[in-house]
Rosetta silent file (secondary structure, phi, psi, omega in degrees, C-alpha in Angstrom):
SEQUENCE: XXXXXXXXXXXXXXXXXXXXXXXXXXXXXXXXXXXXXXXXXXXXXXXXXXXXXXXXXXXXXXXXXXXXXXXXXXXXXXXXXXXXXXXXXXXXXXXXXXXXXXXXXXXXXXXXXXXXXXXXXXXXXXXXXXXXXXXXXXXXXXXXXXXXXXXXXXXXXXXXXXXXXXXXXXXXXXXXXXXXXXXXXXXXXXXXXXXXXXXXXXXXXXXXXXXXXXXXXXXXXXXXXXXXXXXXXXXXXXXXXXXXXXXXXXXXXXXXXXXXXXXXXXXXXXXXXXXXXXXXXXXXXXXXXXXXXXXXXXXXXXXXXXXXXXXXXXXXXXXXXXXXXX
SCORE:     score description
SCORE:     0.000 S_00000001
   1 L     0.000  138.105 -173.631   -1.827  -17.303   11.942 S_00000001
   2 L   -74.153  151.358  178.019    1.258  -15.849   12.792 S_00000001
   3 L   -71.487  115.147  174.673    2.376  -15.522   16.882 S_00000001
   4 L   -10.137  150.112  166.750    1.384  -12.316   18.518 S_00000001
   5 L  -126.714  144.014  167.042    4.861  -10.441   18.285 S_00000001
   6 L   -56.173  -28.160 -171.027    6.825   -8.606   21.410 S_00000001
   7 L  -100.164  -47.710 -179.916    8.413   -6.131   19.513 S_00000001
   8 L   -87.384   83.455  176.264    5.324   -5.292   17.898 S_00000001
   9 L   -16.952  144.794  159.388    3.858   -3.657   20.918 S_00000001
  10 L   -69.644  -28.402  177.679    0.172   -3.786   21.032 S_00000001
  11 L   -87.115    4.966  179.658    0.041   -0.064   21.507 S_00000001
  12 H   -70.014  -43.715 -143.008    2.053    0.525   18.183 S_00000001
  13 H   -79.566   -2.676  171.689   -1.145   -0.138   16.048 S_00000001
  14 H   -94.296  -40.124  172.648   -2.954    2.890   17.491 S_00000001
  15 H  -100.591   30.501  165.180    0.311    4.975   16.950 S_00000001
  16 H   -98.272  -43.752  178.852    0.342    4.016   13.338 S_00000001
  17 H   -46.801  -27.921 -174.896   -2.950    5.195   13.087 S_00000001
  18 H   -81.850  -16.118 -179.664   -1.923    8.873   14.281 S_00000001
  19 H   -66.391  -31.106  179.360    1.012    8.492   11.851 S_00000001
  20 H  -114.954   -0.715  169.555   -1.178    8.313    8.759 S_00000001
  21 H   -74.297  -43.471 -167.293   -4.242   10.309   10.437 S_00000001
  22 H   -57.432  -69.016  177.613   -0.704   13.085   10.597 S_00000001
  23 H   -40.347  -61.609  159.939   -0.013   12.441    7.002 S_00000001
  24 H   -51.149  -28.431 -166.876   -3.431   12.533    5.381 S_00000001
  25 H   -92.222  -22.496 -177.047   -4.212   15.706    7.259 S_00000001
  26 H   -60.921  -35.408 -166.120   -0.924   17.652    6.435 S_00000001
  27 H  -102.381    1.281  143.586   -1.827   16.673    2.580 S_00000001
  28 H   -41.698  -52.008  175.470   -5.355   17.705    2.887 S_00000001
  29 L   -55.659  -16.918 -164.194   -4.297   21.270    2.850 S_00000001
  30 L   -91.105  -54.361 -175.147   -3.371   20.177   -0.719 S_00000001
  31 L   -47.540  108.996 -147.806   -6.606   18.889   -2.327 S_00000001
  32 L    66.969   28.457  176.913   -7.460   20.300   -5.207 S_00000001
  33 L  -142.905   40.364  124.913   -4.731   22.817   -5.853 S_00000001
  34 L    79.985   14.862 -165.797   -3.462   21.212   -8.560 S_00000001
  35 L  -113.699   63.462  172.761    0.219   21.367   -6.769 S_00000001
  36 H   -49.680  -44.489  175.104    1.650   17.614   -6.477 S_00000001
  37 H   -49.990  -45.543  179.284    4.789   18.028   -4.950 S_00000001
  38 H   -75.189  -41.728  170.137    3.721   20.097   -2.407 S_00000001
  39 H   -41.242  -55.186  178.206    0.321   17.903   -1.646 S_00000001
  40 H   -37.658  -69.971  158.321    3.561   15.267   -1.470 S_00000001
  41 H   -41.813  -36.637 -178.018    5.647   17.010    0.538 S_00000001
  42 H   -73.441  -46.185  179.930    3.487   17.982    3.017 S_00000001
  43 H   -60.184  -39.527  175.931    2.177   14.475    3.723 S_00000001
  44 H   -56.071  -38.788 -172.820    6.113   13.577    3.689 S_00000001
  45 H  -126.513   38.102  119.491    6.932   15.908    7.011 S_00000001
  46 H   -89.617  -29.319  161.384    3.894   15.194    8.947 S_00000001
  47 H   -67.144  -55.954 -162.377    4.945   11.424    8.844 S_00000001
  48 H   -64.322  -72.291  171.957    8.191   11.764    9.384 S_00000001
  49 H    -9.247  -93.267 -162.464    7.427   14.665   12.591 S_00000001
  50 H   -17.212  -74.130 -171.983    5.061   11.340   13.642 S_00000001
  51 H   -65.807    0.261 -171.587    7.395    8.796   13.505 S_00000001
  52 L  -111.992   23.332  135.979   10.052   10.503   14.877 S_00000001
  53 L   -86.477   17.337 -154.051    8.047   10.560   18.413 S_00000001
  54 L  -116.244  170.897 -152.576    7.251    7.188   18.737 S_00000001
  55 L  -118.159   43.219  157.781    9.936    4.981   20.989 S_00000001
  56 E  -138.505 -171.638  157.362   11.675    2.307   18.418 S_00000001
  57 E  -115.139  109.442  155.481   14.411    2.384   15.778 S_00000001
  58 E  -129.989  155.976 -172.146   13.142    2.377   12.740 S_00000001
  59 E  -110.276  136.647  171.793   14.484    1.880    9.037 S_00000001
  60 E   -96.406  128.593 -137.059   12.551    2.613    5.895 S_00000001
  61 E  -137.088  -23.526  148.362   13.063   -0.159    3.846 S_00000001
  62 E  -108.048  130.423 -171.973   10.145    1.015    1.291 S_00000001
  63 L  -161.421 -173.203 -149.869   10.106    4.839    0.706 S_00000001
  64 L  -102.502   31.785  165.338   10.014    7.277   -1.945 S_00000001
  65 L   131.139 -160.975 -158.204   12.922    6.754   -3.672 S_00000001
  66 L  -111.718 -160.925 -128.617   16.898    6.830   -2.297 S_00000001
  67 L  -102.154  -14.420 -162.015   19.116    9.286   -0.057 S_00000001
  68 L  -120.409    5.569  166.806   19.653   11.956   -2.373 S_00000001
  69 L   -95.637    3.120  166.033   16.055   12.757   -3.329 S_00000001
  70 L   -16.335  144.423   -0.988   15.255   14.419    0.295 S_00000001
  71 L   -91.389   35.302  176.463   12.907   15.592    1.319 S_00000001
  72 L   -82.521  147.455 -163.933   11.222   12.257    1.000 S_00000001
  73 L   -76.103   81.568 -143.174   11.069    9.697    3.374 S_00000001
  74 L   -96.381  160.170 -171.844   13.969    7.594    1.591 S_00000001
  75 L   -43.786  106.056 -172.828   14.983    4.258    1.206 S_00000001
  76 L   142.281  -62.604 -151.953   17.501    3.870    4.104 S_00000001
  77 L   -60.462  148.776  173.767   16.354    6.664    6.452 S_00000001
  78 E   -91.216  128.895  157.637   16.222    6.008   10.063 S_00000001
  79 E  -115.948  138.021  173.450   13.025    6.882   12.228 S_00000001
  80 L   126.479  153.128 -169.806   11.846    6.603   15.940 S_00000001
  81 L   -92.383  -12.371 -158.702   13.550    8.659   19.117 S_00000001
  82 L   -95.005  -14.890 -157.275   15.152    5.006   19.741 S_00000001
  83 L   -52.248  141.247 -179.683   17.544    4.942   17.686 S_00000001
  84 L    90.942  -45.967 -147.614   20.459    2.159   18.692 S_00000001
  85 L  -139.720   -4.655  172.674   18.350    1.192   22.109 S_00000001
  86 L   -97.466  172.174  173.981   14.676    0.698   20.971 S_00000001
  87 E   -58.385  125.342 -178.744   12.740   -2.238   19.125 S_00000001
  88 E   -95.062  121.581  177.637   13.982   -2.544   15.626 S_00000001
  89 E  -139.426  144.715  140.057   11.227   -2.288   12.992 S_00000001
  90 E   -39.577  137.439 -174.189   11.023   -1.989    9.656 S_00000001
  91 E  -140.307  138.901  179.798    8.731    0.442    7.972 S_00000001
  92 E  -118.938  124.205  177.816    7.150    0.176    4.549 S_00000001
  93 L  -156.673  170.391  172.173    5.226    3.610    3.867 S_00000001
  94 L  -145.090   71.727 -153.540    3.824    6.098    1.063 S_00000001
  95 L   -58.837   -8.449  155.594    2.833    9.055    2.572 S_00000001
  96 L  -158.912  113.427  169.708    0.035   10.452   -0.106 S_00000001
  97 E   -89.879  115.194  173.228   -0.489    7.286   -2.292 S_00000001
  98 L    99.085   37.441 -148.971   -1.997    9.617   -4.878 S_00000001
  99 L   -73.718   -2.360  130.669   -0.531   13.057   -5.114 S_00000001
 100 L   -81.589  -14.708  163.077   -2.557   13.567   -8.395 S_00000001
 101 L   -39.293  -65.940 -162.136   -5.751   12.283   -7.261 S_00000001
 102 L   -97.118    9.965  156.287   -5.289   14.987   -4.668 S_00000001
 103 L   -86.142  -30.459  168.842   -3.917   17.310   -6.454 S_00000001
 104 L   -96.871   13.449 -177.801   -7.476   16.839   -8.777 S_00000001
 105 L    40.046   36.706 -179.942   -9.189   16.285   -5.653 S_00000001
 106 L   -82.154 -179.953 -172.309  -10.147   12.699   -7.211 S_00000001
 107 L  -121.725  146.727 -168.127  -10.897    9.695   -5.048 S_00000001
 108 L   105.648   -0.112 -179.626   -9.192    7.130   -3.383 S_00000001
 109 L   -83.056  140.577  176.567   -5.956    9.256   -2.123 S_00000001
 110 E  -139.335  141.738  165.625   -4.482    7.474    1.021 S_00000001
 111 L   -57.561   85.617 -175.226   -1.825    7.861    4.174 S_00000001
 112 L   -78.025  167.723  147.616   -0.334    4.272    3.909 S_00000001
 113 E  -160.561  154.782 -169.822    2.222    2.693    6.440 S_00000001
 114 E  -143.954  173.615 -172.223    2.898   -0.956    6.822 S_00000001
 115 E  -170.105  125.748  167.602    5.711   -2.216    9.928 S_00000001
 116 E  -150.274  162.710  170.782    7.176   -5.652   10.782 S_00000001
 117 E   -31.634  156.419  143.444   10.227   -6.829   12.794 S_00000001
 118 L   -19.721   87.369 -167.103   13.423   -6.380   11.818 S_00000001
 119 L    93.133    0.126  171.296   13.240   -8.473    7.903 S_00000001
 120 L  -108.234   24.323  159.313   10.062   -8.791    7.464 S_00000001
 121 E  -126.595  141.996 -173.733    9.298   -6.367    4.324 S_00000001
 122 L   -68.834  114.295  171.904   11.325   -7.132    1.233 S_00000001
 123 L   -53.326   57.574  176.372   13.850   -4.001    1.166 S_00000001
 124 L   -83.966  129.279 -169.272   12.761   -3.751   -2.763 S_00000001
 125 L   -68.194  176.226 -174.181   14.171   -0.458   -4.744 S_00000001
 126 L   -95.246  111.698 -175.710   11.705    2.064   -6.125 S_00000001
 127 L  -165.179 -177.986 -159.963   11.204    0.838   -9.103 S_00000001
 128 E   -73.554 -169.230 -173.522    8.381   -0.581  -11.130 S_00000001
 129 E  -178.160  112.008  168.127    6.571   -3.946  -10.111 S_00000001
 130 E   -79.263  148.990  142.319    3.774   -6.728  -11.925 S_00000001
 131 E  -121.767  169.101 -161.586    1.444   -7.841   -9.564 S_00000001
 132 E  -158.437  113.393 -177.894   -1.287  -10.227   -9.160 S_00000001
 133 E  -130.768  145.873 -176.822   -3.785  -10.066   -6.324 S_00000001
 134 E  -152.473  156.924  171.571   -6.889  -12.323   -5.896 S_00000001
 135 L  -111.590 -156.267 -149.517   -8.600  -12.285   -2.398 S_00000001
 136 L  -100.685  175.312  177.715   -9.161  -14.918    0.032 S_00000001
 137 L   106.012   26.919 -156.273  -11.070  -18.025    0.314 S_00000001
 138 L  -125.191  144.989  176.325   -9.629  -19.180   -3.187 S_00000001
 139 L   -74.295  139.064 -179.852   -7.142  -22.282   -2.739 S_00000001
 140 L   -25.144  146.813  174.848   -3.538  -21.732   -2.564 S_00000001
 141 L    62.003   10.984  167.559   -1.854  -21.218   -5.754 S_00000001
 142 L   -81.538    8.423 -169.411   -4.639  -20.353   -7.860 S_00000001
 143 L  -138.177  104.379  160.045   -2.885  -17.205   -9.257 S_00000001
 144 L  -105.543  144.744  168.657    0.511  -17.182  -11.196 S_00000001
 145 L   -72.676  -31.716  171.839    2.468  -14.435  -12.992 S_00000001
 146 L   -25.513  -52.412  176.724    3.526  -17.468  -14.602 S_00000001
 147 L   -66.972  161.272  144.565    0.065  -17.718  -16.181 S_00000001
 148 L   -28.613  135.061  157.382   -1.832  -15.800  -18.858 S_00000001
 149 H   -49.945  -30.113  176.263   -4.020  -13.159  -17.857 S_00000001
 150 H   -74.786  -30.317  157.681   -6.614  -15.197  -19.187 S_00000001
 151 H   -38.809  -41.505 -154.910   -5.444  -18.114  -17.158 S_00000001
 152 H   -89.731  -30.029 -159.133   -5.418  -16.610  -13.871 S_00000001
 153 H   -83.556  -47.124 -170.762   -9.229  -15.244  -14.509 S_00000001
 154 H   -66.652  -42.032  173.044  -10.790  -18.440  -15.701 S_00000001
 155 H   -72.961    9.178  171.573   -9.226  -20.372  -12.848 S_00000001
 156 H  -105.458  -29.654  178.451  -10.340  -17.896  -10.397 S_00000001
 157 H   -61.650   -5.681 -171.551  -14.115  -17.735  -12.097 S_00000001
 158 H   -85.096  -46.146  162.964  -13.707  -21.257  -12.097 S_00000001
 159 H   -67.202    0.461  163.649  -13.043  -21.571   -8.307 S_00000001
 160 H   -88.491  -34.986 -152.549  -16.142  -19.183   -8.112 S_00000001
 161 L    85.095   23.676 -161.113  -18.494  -20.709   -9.610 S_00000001
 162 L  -134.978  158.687  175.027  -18.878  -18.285  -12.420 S_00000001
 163 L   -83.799  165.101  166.338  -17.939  -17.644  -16.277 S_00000001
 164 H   -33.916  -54.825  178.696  -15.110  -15.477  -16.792 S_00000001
 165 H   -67.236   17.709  148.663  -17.524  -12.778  -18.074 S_00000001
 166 H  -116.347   18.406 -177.974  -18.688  -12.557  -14.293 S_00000001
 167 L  -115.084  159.278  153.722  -15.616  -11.678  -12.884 S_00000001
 168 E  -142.412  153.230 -172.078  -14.071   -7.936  -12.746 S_00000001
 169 E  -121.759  143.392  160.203  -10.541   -7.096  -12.580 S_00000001
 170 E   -88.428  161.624 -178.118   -8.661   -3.873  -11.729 S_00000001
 171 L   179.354  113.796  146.273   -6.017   -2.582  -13.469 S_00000001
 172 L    12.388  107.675 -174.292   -4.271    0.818  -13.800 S_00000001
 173 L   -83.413   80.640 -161.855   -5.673    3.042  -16.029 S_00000001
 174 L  -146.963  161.137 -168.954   -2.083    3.611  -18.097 S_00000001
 175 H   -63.182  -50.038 -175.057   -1.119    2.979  -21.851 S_00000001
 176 H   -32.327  -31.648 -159.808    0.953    0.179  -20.752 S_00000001
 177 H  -107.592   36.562  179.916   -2.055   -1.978  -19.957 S_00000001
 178 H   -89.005  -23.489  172.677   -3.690   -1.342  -23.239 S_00000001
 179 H   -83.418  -73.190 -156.419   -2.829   -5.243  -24.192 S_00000001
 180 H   -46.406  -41.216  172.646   -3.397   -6.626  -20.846 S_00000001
 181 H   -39.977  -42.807 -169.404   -7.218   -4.388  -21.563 S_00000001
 182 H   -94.239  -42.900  169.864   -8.077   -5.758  -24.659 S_00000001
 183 H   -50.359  -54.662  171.411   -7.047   -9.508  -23.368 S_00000001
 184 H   -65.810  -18.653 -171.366   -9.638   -9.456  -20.457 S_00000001
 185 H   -90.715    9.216 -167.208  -12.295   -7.390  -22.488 S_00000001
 186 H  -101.784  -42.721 -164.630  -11.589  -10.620  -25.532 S_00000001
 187 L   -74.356  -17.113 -172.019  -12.814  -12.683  -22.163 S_00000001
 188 L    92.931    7.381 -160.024  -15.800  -10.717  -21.505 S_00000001
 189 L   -73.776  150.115 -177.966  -14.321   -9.640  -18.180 S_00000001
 190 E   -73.849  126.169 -158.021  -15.985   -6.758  -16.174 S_00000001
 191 E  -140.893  110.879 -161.773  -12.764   -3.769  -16.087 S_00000001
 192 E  -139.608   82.183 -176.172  -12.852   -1.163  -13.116 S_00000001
 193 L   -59.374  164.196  170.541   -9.574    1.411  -14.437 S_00000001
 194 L  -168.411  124.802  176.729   -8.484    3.586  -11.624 S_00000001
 195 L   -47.598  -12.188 -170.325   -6.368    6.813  -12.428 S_00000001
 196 L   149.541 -170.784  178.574   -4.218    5.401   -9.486 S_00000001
 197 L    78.551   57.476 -178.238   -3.874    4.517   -5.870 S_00000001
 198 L   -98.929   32.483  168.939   -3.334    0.953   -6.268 S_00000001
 199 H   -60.482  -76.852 -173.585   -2.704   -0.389   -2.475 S_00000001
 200 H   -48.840  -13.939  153.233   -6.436    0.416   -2.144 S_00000001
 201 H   -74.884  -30.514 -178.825   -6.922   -1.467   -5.671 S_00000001
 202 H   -73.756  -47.671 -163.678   -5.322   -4.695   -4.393 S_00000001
 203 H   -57.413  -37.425 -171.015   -7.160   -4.205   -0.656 S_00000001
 204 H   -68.612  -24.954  168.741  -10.467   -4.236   -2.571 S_00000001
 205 L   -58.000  -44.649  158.088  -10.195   -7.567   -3.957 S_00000001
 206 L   -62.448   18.732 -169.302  -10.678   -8.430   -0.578 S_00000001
 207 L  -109.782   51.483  160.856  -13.938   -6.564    0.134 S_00000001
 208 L    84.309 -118.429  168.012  -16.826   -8.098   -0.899 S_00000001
 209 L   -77.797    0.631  179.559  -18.639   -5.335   -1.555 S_00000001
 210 L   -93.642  -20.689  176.355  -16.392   -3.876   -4.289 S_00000001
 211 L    52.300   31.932  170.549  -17.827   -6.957   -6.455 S_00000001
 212 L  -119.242  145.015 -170.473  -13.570   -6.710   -7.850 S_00000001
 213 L   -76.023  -67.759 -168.827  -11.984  -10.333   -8.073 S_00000001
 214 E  -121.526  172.843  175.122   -8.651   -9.680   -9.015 S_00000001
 215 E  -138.853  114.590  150.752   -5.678   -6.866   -9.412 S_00000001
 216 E  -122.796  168.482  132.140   -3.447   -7.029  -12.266 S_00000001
 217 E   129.241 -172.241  179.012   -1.029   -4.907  -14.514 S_00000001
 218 E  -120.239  170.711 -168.482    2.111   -2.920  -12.882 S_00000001
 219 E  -154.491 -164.708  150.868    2.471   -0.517  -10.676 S_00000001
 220 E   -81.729  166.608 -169.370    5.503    0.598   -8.247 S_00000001
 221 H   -85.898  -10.009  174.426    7.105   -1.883   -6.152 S_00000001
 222 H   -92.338  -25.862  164.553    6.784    0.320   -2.761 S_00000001
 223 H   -63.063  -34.602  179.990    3.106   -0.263   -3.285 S_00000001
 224 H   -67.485  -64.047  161.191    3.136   -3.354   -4.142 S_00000001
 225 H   -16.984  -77.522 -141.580    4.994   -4.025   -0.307 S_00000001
 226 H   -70.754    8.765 -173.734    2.511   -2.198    1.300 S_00000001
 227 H  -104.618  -29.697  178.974   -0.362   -3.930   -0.276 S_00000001
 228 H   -74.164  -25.266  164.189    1.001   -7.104    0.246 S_00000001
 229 H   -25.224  -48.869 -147.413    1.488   -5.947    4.126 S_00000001
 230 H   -96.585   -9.081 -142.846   -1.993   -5.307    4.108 S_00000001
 231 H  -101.141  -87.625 -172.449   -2.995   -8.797    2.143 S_00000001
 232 L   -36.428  -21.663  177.102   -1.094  -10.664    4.873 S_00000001
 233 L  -119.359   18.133  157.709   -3.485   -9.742    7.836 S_00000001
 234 L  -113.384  -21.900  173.120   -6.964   -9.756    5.961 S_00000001
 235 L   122.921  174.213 -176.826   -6.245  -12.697    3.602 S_00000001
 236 L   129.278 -172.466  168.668   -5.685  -13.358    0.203 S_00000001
 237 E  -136.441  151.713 -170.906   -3.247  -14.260   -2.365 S_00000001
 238 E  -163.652  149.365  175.259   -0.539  -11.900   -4.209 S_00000001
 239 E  -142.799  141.478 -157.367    2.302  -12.042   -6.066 S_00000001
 240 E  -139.330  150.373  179.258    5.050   -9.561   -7.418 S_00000001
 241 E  -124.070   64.602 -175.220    7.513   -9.089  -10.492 S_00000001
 242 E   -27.492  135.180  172.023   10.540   -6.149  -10.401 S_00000001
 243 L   -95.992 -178.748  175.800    9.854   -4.702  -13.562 S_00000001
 244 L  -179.147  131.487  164.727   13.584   -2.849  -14.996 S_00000001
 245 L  -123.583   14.623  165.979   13.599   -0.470  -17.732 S_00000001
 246 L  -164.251 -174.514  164.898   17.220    0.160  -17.690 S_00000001
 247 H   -79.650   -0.098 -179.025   20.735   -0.779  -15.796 S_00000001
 248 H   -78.452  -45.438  161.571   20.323    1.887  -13.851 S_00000001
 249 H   -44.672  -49.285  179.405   17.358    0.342  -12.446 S_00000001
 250 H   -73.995  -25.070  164.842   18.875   -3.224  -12.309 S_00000001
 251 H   -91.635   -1.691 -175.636   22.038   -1.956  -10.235 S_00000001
 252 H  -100.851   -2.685  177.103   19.968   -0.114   -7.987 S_00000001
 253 H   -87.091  -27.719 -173.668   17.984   -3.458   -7.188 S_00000001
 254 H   -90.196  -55.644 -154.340   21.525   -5.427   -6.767 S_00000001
 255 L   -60.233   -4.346 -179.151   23.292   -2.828   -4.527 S_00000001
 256 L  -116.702   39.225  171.791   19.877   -3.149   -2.081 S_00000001
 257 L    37.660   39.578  149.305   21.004   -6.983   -2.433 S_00000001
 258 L  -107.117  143.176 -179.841   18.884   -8.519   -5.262 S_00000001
 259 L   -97.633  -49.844  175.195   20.405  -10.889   -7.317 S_00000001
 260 L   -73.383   88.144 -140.424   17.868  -12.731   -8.698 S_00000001
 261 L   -71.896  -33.938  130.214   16.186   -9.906  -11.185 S_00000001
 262 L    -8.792  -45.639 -129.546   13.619  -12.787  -12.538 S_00000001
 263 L  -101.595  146.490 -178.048   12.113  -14.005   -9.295 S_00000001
 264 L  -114.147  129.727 -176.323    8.569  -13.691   -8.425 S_00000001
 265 E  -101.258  126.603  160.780    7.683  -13.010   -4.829 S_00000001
 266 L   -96.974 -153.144 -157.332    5.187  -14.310   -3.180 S_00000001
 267 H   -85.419  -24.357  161.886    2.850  -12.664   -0.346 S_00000001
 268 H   -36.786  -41.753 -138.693    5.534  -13.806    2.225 S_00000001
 269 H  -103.821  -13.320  165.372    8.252  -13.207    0.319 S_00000001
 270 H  -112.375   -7.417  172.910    7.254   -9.278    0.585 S_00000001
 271 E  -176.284  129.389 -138.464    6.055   -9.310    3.687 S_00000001
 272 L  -120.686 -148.975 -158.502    6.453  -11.772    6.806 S_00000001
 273 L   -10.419 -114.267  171.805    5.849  -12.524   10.222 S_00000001
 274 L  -102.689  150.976 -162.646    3.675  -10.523   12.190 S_00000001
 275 E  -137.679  135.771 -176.943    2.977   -7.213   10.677 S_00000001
 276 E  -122.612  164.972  167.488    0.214   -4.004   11.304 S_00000001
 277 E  -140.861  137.480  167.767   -0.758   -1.807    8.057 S_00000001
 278 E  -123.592  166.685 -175.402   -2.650    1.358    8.640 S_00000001
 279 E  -167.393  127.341  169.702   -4.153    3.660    6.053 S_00000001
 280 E  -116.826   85.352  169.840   -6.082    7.237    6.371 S_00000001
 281 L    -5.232  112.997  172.889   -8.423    8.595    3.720 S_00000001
 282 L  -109.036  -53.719  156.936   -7.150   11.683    2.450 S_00000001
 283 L   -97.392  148.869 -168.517  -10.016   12.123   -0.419 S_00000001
 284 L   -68.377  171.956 -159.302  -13.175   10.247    0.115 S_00000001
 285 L  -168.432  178.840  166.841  -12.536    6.538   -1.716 S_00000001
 286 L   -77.209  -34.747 -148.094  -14.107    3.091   -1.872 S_00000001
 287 L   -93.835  -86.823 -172.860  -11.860    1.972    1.097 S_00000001
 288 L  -139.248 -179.509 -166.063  -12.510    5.060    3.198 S_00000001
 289 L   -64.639  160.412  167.834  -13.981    8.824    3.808 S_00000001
 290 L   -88.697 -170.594 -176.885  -10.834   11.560    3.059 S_00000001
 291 L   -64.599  134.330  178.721   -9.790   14.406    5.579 S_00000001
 292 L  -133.077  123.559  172.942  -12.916   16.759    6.506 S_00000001
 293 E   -83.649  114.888  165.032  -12.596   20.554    7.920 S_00000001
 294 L  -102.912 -178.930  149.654  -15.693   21.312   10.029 S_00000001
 295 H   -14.338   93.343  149.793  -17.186   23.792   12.129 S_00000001
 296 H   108.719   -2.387 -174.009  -14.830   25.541   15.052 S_00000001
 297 H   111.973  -41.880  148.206  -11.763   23.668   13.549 S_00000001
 298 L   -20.567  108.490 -169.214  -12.501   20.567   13.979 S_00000001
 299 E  -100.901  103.339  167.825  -10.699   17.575   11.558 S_00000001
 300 E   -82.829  126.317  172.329  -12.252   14.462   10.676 S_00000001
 301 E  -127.900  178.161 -167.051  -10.609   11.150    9.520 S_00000001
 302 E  -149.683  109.967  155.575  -11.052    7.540    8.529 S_00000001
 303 E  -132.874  173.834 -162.454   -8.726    5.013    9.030 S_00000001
 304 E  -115.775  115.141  167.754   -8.160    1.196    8.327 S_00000001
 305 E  -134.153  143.692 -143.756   -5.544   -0.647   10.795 S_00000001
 306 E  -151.058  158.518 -175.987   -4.987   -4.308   10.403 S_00000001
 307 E  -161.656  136.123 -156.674   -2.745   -6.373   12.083 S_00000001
 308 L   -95.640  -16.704  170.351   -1.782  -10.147   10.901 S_00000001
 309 L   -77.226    0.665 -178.720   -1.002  -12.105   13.895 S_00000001
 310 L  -102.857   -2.837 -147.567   -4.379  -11.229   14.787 S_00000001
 311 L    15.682   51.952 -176.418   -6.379  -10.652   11.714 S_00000001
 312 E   -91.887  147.593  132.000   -8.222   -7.668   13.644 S_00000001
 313 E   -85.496  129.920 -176.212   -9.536   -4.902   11.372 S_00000001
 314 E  -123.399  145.544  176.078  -10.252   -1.441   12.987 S_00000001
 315 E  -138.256  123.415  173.751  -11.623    1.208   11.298 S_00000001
 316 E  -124.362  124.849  165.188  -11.290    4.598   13.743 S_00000001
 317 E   -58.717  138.859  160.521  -13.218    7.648   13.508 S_00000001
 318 E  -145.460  150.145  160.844  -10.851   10.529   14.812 S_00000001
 319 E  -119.619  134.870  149.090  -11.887   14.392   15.435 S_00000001
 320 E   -90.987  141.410 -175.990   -8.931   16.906   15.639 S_00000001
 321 L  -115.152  147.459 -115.748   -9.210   19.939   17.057 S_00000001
 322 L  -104.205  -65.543 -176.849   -7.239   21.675   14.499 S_00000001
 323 L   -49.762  -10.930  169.080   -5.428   24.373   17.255 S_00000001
 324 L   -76.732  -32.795 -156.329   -4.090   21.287   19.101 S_00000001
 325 L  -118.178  148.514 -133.099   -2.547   19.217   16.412 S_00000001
 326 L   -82.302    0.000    0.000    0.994   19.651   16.166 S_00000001
């Protein structure tokens, strides 16, 4: 387990939570009205407002794209009242993982944010990304991109104690994945598509109660971070692939200094030392309840905050009283 960290204040993991309780509730107003950008947007300037009370300097080193797509929180941008004289952290975030979910008022939309020192989430461009997630208690290395899809499931049903055809995998519900589909359904494999949101598709391999084994297929690469973020303090194993569908894409991965276009990252290799990840239900989900308007004004939420030199999991209830919050 990694050693408690100084710069990551013990009282930060409580103000990540208000950062993505802020986020989920601004893109609440959104749900079901069939308007992504704005459901987007909205979620986009209640995080940023958040983070830009909290007391570090921070850089967003995964965000929604680069400097000239404002107003999105972009690859680059500086956050925190600190800047120059505060703790320098790194921020990996998505601020409505799911702006058509919640634009269809579907399930599973979430406030993400992930944080580590200074270097410890892979600055990776927005661009696409395979992954491979299996959760923990499986021995190191039992999951390669290297491998087959069919590889990776029979050695993890194997390390179960199960046939293949007793496993289920997740996977993107997207045309791309119509071969990776038909390879696990030639295995007999169990298939649980999801229109999107796949942080909360990776997090579930570790759950249990989700009865899902593995995460394949691609997805973006700021997701991919934050899942691995979230990987590193509950357990598990994960691995990532830059996808590139053009040079534009492959120079915008070297000028954010990768060279090696090829290289498969492991769960370290996106995200390292000590670390917190929070996440707030914006639509009700497997992972957690969405945003709820009651009675008198009053705003409910559900979030998940995790933190890896500790492995703690929190899950906090919050009521808003709607004329208070900012």
């Amino acid at each position: 387990m990694t050693a408690p960290s100084h710069v990551l204040d013990r009282v930060l993991v409580l103000e990540m939570v208000r950062v993505t309780e802020y986020a989920a509730i601004g893109a609440s107003k959104l749900i079901g009205r069939g308007n992504e950008k704005a459901a987007d947007a909205a979620a986009v300037e209640a995080m940023r407002n958040a983070l830009n009370q909290l007391d570090f300097d921070g850089t967003v080193v995964i965000g929604e794209g680069e400097r000239d797509e404002a107003p999105m929180l972009f690859i680059g941008e500086k956050v925190g009242k600190a800047i120059g004289t505060g703790p320098r952290i790194d921020i990996a975030l998505d601020p409505l993982e799911g702006t058509t979910i919640t634009a269809k008022a579907g399930p599973n939309a979430l406030a993400v944010l992930a944080i580590a020192e200074e270097g410890g989430l892979l600055n990776a461009p927005d661009v696409y990304m395979d992954k491979l997630a299996v959760g923990p208690g499986y021995p190191e290395g039992i999951i390669s991109l290297d491998k087959t899809p069919t590889q990776n499931v029979e050695a993890v049903a194997a390390a179960k104690g199960v046939h293949p055809s007793d496993t289920i995998v997740c996977v993107l519900d997207r045309p791309r994945h119509e071969s990776l589909i038909a390879e696990l359904r030639a295995l007999g494999c169990g298939i649980m598509l999801i229109p999107d949101g796949d942080v909360a598709g990776v997090i579930a391999t570790t759950d249990p109660e989700t009865g899902i084994d593995l995460y394949m297929g691609s997805g973006g690469a700021p997701e991919g971070v934050l899942a691995a973020a979230a990987l590193r303090c509950v357990g598990g194993q994960m691995q990532g692939r830059l996808l590139f569908r053009n040079d534009d894409e492959r120079g915008r991965a070297r000028r954010w200094g990768i060279t090696d276009l090829d290289r498969i990252y492991g769960l370290e290799d996106m995200a390292k030392g000590d670390c917190i990840f929070a996440a707030t239900g914006v639509t009700d989900g497997s992972l957690l309840k969405g945003v709820k308007r009651r009675k008198n004004g009053v705003i409910t939420t559900e979030t998940i905050v995790m933190r890896a030199s500790t492995g703690t999991v929190r899950r906090v209830s919050g009521e808003h009283r709607a004329v208070r919050h900012p």
